[in-house]
C-alpha positions in Angstrom: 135.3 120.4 79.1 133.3 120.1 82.5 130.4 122.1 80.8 130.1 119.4 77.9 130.5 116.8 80.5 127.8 118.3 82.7 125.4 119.0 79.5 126.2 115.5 78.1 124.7 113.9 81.2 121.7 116.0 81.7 120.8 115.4 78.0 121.1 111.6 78.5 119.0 112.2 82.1 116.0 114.1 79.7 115.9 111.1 77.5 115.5 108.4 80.0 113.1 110.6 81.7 111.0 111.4 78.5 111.2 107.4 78.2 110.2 107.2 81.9 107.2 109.7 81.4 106.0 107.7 78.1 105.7 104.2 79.8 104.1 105.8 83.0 102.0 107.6 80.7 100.8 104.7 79.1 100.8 101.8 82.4 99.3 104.4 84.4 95.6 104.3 83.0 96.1 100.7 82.0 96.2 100.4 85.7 93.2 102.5 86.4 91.3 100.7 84.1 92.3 97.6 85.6 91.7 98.6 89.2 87.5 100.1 88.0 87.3 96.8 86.6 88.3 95.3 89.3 86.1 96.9 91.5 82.8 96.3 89.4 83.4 92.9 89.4 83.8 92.5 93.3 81.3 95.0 93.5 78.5 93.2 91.1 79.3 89.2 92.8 80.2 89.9 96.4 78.3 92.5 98.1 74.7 91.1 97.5 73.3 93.5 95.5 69.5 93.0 94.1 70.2 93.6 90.2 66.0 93.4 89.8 65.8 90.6 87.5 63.6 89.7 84.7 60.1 88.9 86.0 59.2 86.1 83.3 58.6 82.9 85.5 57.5 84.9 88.8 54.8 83.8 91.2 52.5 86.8 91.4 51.3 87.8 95.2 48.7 86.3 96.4 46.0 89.2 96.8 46.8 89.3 93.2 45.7 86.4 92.2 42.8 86.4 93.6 41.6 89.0 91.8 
């Protein structure tokens, strides 16, 4: 009777761990996903980066003109 007991309960530990495992499985690269994104987007507005934009509309240099 103790070994049904005892076989009972780890059967019913395995399912909510297989449960456990699914949902981690799926939040934890929703979460890395999240966290690159993130990180681009501070990345691309905050830390001044020069993204070399489109020349249209520059003012050349000047030795250039002059040629």
């Amino acid at each position: 009777s103790l070994g049904q007991k005892r076989t009972k309960s780890s059967q019913g530990s395995k399912h909510s761990e297989a449960v456990a495992r699914q949902i981690h499985q799926k939040r934890a690269p929703a979460s890395g996903a999240t966290f690159c994104v993130a990180l681009w987007v501070y990345m691309a507005t905050q830390i001044g980066i020069e993204w070399n934009p489109s020349p249209v509309g520059r003012v050349a240099p000047e030795e250039w003109r002059e040629q």
